[in-house]
Every structure is written in C-alpha cells, then in structure tokens.
C-alpha positions as CSV (number, residue, x, y, z in Angstrom):
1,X,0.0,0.0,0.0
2,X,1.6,3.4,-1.1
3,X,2.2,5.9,2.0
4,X,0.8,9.4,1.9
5,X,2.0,11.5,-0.4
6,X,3.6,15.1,0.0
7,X,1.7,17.8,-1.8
8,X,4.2,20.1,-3.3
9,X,3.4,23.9,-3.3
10,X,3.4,25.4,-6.3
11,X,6.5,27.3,-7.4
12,X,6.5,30.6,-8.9
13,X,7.5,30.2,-12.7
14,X,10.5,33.1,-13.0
15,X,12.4,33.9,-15.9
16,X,16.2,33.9,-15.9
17,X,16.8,37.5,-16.3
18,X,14.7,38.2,-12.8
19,X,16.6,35.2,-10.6
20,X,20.1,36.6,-12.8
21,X,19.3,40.7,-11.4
22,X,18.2,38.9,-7.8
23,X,21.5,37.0,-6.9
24,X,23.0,40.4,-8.9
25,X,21.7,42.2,-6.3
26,X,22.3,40.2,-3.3
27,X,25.9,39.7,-4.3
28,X,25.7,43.7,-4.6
29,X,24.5,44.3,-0.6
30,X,27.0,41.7,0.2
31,X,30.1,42.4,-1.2
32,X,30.3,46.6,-2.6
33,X,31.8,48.7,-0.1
34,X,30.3,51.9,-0.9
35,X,26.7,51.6,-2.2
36,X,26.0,53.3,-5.0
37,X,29.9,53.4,-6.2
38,X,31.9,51.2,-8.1
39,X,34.4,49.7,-6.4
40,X,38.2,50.9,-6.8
41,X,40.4,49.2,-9.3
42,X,42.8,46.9,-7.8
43,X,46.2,46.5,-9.5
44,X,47.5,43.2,-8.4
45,X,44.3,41.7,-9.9
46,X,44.6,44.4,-12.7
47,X,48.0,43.0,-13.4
48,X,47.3,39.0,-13.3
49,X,44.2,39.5,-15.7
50,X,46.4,40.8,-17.9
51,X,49.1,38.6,-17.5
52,X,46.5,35.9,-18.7
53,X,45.4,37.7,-21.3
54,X,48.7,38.4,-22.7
55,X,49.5,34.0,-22.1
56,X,46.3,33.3,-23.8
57,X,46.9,35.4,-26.8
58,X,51.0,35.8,-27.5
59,X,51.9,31.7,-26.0
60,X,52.4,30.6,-29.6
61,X,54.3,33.8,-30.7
62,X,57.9,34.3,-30.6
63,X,59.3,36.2,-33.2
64,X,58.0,38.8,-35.4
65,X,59.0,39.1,-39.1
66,X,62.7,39.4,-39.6
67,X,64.1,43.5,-39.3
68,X,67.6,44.9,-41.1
69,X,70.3,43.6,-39.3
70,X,71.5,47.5,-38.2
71,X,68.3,47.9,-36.1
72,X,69.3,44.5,-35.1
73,X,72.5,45.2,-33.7
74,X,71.3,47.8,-32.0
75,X,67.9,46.0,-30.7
76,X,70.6,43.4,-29.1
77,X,72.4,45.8,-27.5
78,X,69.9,47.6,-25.9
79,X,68.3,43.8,-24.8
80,X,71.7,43.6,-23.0
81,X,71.8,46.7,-21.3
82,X,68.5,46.0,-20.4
83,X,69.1,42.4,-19.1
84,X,72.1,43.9,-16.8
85,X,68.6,46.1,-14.7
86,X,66.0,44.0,-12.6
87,X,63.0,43.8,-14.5
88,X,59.9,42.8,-14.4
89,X,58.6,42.9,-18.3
90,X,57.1,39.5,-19.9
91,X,58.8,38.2,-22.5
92,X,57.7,35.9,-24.5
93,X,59.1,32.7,-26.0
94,X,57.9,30.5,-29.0
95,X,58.8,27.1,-30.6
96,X,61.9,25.7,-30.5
97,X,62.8,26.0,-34.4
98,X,62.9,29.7,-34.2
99,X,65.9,29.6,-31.8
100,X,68.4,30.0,-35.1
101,X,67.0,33.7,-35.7
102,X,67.4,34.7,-31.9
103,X,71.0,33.1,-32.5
104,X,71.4,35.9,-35.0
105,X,71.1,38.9,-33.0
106,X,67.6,39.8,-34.3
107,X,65.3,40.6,-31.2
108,X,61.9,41.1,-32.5
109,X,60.4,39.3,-29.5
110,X,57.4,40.7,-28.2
111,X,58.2,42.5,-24.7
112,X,54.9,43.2,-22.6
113,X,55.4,44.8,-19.6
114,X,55.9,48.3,-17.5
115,X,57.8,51.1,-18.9
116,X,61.2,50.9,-18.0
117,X,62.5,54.6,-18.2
118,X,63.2,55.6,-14.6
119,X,60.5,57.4,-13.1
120,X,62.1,61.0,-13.3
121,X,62.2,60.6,-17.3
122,X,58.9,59.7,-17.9
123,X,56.0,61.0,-15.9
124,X,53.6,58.8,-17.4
125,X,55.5,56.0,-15.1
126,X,54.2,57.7,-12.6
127,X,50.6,57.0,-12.9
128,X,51.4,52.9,-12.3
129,X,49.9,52.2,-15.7
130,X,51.8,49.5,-18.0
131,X,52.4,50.0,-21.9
132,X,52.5,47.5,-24.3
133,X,54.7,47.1,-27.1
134,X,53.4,45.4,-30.1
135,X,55.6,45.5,-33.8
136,X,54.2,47.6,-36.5
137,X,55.6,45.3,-39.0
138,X,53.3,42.5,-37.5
139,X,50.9,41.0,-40.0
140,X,47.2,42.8,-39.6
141,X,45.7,39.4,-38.3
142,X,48.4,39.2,-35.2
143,X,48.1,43.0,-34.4
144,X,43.9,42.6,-34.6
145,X,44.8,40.1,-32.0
146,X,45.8,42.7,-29.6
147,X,42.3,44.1,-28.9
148,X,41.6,41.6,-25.8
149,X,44.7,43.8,-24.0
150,X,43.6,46.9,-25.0
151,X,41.4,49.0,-21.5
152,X,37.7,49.6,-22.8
153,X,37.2,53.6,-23.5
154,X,34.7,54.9,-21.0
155,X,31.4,57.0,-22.5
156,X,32.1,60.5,-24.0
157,X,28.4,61.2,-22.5
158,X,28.8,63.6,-19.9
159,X,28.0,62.6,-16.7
160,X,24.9,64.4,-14.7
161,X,25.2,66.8,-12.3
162,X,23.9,65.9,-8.5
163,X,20.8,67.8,-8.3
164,X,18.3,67.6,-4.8
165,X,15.1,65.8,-6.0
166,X,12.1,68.4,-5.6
167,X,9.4,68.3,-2.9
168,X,5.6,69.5,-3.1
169,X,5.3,72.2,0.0
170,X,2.2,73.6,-0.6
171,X,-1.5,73.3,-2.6
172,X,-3.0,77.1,-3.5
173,X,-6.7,76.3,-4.9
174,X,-8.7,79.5,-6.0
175,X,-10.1,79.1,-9.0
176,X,-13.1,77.7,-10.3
177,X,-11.4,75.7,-14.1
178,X,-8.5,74.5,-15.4
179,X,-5.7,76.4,-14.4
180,X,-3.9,77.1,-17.9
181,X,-1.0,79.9,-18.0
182,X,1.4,81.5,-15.1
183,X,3.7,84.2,-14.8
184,X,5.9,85.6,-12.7
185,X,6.3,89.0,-11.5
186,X,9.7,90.6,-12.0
187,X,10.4,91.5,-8.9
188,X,9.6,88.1,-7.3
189,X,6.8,89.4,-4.9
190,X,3.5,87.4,-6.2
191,X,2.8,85.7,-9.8
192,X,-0.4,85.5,-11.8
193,X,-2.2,82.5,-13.3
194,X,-4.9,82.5,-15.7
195,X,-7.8,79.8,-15.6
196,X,-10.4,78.6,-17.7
197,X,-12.7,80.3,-15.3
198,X,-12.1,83.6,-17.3
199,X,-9.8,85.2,-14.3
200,X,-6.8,86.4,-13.7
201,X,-5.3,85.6,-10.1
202,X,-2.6,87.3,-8.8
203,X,-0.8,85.5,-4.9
204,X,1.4,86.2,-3.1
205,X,4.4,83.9,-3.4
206,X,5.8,84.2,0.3
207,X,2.2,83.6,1.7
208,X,0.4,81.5,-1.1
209,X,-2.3,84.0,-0.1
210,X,-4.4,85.1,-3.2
211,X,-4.4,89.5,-3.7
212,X,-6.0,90.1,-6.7
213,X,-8.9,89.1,-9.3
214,X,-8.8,90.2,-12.2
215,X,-12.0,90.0,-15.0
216,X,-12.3,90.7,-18.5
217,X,-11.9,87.9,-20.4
218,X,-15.0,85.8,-22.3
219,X,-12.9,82.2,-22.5
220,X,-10.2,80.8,-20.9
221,X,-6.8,82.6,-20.6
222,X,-4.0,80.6,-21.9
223,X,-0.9,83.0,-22.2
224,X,0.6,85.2,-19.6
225,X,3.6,87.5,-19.6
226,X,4.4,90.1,-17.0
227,X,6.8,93.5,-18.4
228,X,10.1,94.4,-16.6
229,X,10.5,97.8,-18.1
230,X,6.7,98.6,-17.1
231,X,3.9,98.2,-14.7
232,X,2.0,95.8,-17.6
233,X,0.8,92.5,-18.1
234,X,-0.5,90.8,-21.1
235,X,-2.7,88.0,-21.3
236,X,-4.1,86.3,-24.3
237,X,-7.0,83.8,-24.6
238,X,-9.7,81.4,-26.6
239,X,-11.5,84.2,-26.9
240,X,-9.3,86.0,-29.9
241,X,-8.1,88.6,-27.5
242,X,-4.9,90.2,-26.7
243,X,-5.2,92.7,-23.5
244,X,-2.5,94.7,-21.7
245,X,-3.8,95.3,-18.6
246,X,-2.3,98.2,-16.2
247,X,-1.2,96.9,-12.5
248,X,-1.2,100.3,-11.5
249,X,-5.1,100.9,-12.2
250,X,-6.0,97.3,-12.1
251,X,-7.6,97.7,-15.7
252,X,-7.0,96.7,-19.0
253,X,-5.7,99.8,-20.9
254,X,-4.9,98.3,-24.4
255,X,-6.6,95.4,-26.8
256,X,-4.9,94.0,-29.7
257,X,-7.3,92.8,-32.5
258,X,-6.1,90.6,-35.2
259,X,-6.1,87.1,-34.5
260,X,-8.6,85.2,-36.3
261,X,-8.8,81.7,-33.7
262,X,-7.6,81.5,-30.3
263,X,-4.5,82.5,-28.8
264,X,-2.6,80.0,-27.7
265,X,0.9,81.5,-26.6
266,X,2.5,84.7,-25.6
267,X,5.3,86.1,-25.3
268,X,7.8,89.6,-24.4
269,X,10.9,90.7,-26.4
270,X,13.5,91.1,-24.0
271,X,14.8,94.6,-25.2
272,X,12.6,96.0,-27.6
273,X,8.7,97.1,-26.7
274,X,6.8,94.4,-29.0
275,X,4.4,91.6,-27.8
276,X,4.3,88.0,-29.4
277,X,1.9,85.9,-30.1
278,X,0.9,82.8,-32.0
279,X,-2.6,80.9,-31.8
280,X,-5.5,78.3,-33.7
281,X,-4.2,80.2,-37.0
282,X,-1.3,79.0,-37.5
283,X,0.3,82.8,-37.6
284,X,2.7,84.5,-34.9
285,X,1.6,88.2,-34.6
286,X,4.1,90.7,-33.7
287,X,2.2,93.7,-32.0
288,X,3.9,97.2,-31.2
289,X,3.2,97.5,-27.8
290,X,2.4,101.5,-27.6
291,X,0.9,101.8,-30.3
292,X,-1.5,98.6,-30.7
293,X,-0.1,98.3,-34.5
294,X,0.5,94.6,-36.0
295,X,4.2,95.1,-37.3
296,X,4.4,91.5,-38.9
297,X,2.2,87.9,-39.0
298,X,4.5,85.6,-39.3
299,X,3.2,82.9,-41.5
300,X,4.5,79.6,-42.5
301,X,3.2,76.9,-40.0
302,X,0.3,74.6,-41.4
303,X,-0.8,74.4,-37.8
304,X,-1.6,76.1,-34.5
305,X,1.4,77.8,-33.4
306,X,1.5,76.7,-29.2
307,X,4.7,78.2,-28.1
308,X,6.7,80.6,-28.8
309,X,10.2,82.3,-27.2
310,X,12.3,85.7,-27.7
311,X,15.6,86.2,-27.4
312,X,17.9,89.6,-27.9
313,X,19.9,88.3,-30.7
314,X,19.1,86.4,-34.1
315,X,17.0,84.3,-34.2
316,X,14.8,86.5,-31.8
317,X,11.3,84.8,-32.1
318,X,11.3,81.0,-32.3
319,X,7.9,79.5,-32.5
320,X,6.8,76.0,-32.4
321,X,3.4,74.3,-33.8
322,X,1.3,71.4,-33.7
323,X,2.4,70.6,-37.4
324,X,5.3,69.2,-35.7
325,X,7.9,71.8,-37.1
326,X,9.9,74.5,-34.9
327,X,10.4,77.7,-37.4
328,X,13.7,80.3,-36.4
329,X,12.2,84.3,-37.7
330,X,14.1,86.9,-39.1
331,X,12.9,90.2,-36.8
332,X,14.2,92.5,-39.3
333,X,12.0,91.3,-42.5
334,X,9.4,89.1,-41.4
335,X,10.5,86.3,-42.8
336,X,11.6,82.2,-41.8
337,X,15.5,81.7,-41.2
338,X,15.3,78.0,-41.1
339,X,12.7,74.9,-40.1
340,X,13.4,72.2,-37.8
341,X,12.1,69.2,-38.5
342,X,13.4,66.8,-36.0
343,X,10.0,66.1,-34.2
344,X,7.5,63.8,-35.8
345,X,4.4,65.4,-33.3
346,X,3.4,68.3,-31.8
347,X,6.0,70.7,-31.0
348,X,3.8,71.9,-27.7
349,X,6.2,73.5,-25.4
350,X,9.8,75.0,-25.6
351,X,12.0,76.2,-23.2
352,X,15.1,78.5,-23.7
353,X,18.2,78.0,-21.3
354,X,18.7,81.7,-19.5
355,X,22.6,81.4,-19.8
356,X,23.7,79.2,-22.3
357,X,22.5,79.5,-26.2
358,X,20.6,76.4,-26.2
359,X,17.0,75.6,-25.7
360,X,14.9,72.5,-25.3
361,X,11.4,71.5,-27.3
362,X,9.0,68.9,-26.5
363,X,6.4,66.9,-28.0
364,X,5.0,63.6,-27.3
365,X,7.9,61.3,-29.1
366,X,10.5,62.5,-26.9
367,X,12.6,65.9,-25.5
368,X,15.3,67.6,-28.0
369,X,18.2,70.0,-27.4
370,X,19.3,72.6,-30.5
371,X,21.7,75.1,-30.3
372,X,21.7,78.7,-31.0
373,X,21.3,80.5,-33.5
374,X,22.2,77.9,-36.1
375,X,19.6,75.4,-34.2
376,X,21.8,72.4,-34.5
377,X,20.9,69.3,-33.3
378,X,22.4,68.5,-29.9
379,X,21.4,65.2,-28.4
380,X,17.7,63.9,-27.3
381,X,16.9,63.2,-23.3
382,X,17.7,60.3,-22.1
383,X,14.1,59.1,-21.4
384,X,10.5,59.3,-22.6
385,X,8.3,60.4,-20.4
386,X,5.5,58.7,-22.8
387,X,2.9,61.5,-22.6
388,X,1.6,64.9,-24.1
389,X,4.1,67.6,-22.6
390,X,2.1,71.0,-22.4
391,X,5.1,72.7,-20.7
392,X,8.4,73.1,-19.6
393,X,11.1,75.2,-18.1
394,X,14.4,75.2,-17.2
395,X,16.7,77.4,-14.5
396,X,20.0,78.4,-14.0
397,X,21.2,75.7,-11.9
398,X,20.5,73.8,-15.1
399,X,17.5,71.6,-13.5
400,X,14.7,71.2,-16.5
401,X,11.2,70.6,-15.5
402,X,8.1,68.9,-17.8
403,X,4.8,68.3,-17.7
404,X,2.8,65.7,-18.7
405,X,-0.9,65.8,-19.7
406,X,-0.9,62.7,-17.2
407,X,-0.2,65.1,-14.2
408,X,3.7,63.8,-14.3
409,X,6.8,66.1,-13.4
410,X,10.1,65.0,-14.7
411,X,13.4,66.9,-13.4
412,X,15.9,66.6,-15.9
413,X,20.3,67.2,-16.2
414,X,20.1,69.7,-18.4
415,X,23.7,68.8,-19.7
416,X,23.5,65.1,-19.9
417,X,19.8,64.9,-20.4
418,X,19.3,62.4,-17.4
419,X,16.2,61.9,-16.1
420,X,16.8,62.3,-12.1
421,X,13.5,62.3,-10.7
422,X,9.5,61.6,-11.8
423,X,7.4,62.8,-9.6
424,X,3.4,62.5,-10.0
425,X,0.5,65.0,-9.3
426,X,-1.8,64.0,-6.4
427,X,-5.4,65.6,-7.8
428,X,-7.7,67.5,-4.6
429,X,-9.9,65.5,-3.1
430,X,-13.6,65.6,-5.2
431,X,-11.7,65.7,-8.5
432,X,-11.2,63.3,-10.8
433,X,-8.0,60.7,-11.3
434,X,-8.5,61.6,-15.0
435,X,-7.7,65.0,-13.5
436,X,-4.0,65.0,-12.5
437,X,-3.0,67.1,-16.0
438,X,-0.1,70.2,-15.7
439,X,-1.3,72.7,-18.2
440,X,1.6,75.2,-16.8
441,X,4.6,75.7,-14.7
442,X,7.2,78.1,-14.3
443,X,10.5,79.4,-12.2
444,X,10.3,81.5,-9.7
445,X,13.6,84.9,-10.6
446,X,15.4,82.5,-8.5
447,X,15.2,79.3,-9.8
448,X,14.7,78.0,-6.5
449,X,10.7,77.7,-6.7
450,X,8.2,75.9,-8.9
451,X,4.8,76.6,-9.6
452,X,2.7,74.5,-11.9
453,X,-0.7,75.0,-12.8
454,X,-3.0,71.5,-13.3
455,X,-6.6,70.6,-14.5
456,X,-7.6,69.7,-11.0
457,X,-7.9,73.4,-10.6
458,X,-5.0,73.7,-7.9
459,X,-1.6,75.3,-8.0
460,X,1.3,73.3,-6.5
461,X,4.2,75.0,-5.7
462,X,7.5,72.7,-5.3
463,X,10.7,73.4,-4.2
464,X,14.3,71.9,-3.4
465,X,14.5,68.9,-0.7
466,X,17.2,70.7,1.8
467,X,17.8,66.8,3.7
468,X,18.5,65.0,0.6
469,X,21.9,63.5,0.3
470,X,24.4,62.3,-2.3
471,X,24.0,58.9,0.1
472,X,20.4,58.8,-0.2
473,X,19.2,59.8,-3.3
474,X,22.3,58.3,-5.4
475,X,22.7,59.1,-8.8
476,X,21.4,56.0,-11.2
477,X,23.0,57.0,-14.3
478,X,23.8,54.7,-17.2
479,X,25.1,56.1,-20.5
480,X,23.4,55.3,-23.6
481,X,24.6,52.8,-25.8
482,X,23.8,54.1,-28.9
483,X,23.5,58.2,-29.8
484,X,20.4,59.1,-32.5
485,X,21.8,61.7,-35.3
486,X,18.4,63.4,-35.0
C-alpha cells in the first residue's frame, strides 16, 4: 500500500533574467563597499588578468617578421643593457625551431610589460599604468589580436550633475477651471495665473495667499507675460483677444485685434517694446506694444502655433506648432531663417536655457536639445516620459522641469539629459483621477521655486528637498549605448 503522499506547493515560474538581477543584487549588498559606487580598481588583480590575457593570446608567438640587421645590432644591445637592470617585463618565447633567428642577434620578441624609463624621465610611469609594445611590422591578423589587451574607453556622455530631487510644499486652490497659463512677477513678490474660469489671479508667493482678481476675459486665458521695463501684463485667450492690462489701475488699458482663432501663446521681447503671439491660425503676430499696430504675422506653420520664445539676438522669435515643425524668424523682414524638422508630433512646449544659447522642445515622441542660433541638433533626453508635454522650463542651476498631460513632473540634467526624478501630481480630493494634468509651470527669478498650474484646478508649488543626500538619493546614471543623429 503506497504511504501518503507530499503535496508540493506550487513554485512561482521566474524567468532567468529576474533570478540573474536577484542574486546580482544580493551579491551587490554583500560584497560593494560603498553603495551606489563602483568599487576601486585593484592592481594586483589588474596585473594577473592581464598577464593571462597576454599568455592566452601571445603563448604561440615568438618572433616577429625578420628587421635589417643595423636595427638589429642595436635591438641586441639595448636587450643587454637591459638584461644587466632587474626587471619585471614578460617576455615571450615560442617554438623551438625559431631559436636560429634569436642566435642571429635579431630581437623582434614581443616584450609586454611596465615602462622601464626611470620614473624621473617619464612621468607617465608615474601613474602605475603599463604600456604595451606590439611590432608595427606585425601581420594585420596578429596586431587585430591585440584588442583583448587593449582598456575599454569609457562614454564621451557627460555625466549628470547631482541635483536635490524636488518636494511638493504647498496646494494654492482659488479658481473655479483649469488652471492654464502662469507668470511671474519681476520682482519676485507674487505671480499670476490664468484659468479657464475667465480670471486672472494674482498671490502672493511668500504667503500663497491670493491679492488680486482680475476680470475681462470671455474664454479661458491661456498666455501670460508680466513687463520688466513697465507696470504691464499681457494675457491672451480662446477668446481671440490680446489685452495689456495696467497693474497700477487694475484695468485693461490696451486690446490688440487681429487674431482670427484662439491665442494659444504669448510672449515679451526682451529689449525691444513688442508683444508676441501665436494661436488656432497658424500665424505669430508681432504687436507694437504703444501703439496697438500689428508690425508682422508671421506665417508659415500649417498648424496652431503653441509656443513661442524671444531672445535679444538672431533668431529673436522662435515659434513652435502642432504641425510638428519649430520655425527660427528673421525680426528684421518678417521672414523664416530655417525649419526644424526633427520632431515627428506636436511641437507643444519649448524652453530657452537663461545662460547658455541652447534651448529644449517637447512633443509627445521624446525631448530635443538645438543650439543657438544655427539650431543644431544637440542630443535627445535620455528618457520618454510617454505622454503629451504641455510645458516646460528650465533654471539656471541647469535643472529642466516637464509636464505631462498625465499630471507627471520629470526633473531633468540639463547637460547630460538624465532623467533624475518623476514625480506625479496627487489631484484635490472631489476631483477626478483623470484630472491630475499640468497645463503650466514656471521658475520663480530665482530658480529655487516651482509653480505648476493642473486641471484639477490647484496650484502646487514645489521646491528643493534641503535633507536629501548624495547617500540617499544616489545618482542611477547609465550612458546610452547608442546616440540618435536626430
């Protein structure tokens, strides 16, 4: 009669890749000294993997292809000063029926081993590293052989600046729709934000505490731009309008009347009094501040024209557009520099670099760098943050921020393009999840604040996290493989 038998439990089917990274990391926790650093290079076990490698590749070699006899003489000479010195060089010896050319006073054995100038001579002998010394007049096949010796070259790809990860430290809810365009005031004292509740909201950016409503609008207001010469603001909105409203009064003083659709962006020259922007028409309008006067539509885009940039110096107006193309403007005539065509969706948002001459665009296939003003390609971010971007901006310190139509806020290396941190939107209780979406965000004058404005109807304001650590937010960086052309 058969005893009981044992029910097995069930095991967990695991592929070899997950049970490989497991043990990985165990051996990791066990064995690395400093977590989050590679462990220094040790030269005695530098120097016997070598030592094998040189055994496994060079046993069967002796001799090289015969030289003249001159360099000959002179090779065995210097082999016998050199055998009169302790050294510690590998030399290599072959079959026995190639003892008659040794017997001849040809050395053209292969010598593999540290350099043997005196330390004084040569300060490379300093550094401890050894040199090899392989014949040129070796066939191609032998000296292909070489490359198991040869140190791997580590990444030209720069490696990313420590930044603190960023912190949510307060929720500032007001108004009553989507919150859709911010701006901050010059002076750093309060910024405004404009809603699809057809306000204009002005707080207090110490406080959070809200100061000012402003009405006027007939649709939402989707651009905002504060002056720094004068006591203005501009906004612009679905409704077709362009106003330039008076802080001093609390009124709007001027209206500019031309767009035909929507406006959809905005935008100040830095040194000259004109106002840009672009909308549902696919044109950029360049307004004359003072007077009210249209100086140039820019046309060219096939699409809606949804950001748009100045800078002091050629190219001063760089737009962007949903027909997936970012257009550089000649000020002077009215007329397109050059077209980027690197993006293959909507160019949404765009952010210019305040001290370098670079900038950043972003659209839903991934984040590009160009340089200014020829607008060469520089290199893509590292990572896809798989979502519309509606904004971006990026401070001195060189952090970039995005965000998603998703309500997610990736911090970015500006110079490496490494993606340090994703943080996701929490919505206000009563809203939807289909609610976390940033519309806006911007930089405090300092670069030390955040403010991003979401379609949960909130403003979040994020900032620095002063107890992070190089220890406990280590920097996860791995350079790519392979670099894209465009």
């Amino acid at each position: 009669m058969p005893g009981p038998t044992l029910e097995m439990e069930p095991v967990e089917p695991q592929s070899l890749k997950k049970l490989s990274l497991k043990s990985l990391k165990r051996a990791l926790d066990l064995f690395s000294p400093i977590h989050g650093q590679f462990a220094a290079p040790d030269a005695e076990s530098k120097k016997i993997r070598m030592s094998h490698k040189i055994n496994v590749e060079y046993s069967r070699i002796k001799n090289t292809p015969g030289q003249p006899s001159r360099q000959g003489n002179s090779g065995a000479a210097t082999a016998g000063n050199q055998g009169s010195a302790p050294s510690n060089a590998l030399a290599l010896t072959g079959p026995s029926d190639s003892r008659d050319s040794q017997k001849q006073g040809t050395q053209n054995a292969l010598v593999v081993g540290p350099n043997l100038q005196p330390k004084g001579q040569n300060d490379v002998g300093t550094s401890g590293k050894s040199t090899s010394v392989v014949s040129a007049s070796a066939p191609f096949s032998e000296r292909l052989a070489t490359s198991a010796i040869i140190e791997r070259i580590p990444s030209k790809w720069p490696r990313p600046v420590w930044h603190r990860p960023w912190k949510n430290y307060r929720v500032v809810s007001g108004h009553l729709g989507w919150v859709r365009s911010v701006a901050f005031d010059p002076s750093n004292n309060w910024f405004c934000t404009g809603s699809a509740d057809r306000t204009i909201k002005i707080w207090d950016v110490a406080s959070g505490r809200l100061k000012l409503t402003l009405t006027g609008h007939i649709e939402q207001i989707r651009g905002l731009a504060v002056s720094n010469k004068h006591t203005y603001m501009f906004s612009a909105g679905d409704d077709k309008q362009v106003k330039c409203w008076d802080l001093e009064q609390n009124k709007v003083i001027r209206s500019y009347h031309g767009h035909l659709s929507g406006v959809y962006c905005l935008a100040l020259h830095p040194t000259i009094d004109i106002l840009l922007t672009g909308g549902r028409d696919s044109v950029c309008r360049v307004w004359d501040i003072r007077t009210k006067m249209q100086i140039f539509a820019l046309s060219g885009h096939d699409n809606t024209v949804c950001s748009v940039f100045t800078r002091p110096m050629d190219p001063q107006v760089v737009t962007g557009s949903h027909d997936s193309t970012i257009k550089f403007w000649d000020l002077r005539y009215g007329k397109t520099m050059s077209t980027l065509t690197h993006h293959k969706k909507s160019v949404r948002a765009m952010a210019l670099h305040p001290k370098e001459d670079c900038f950043a665009s972003a659209s839903a296939d991934n984040i590009k760098k160009f340089n200014l003003p020829r607008g060469e390609f520089l290199h893509n971010m590292l990572s896809q943050q798989k979502t519309i971007i509606n904004t971006m901006a990026v401070n001195e310190d060189g952090v970039l921020a995005t965000g998603g139509d998703n309500g997610s806020l990736w911090f970015w290396d500006w110079k490496s393009g490494h993606n340090f941190q994703q943080a996701q939107t929490i919505v206000q209780p009563g809203s939807l999840e289909s609610e976390a979406g940033i519309y806006a965000l911007c930089y405090d004058v300092t670069g030390t604040r955040l403010v991003t404005c979401e379609a949960d109807k909130t403003i979040k304001m994020w900032k620095e996290d002063e107890t992070a650590t190089e220890q406990t937010h280590p920097l996860n960086f791995k350079p790519p493989k392979d670099i894209r052309r465009f």
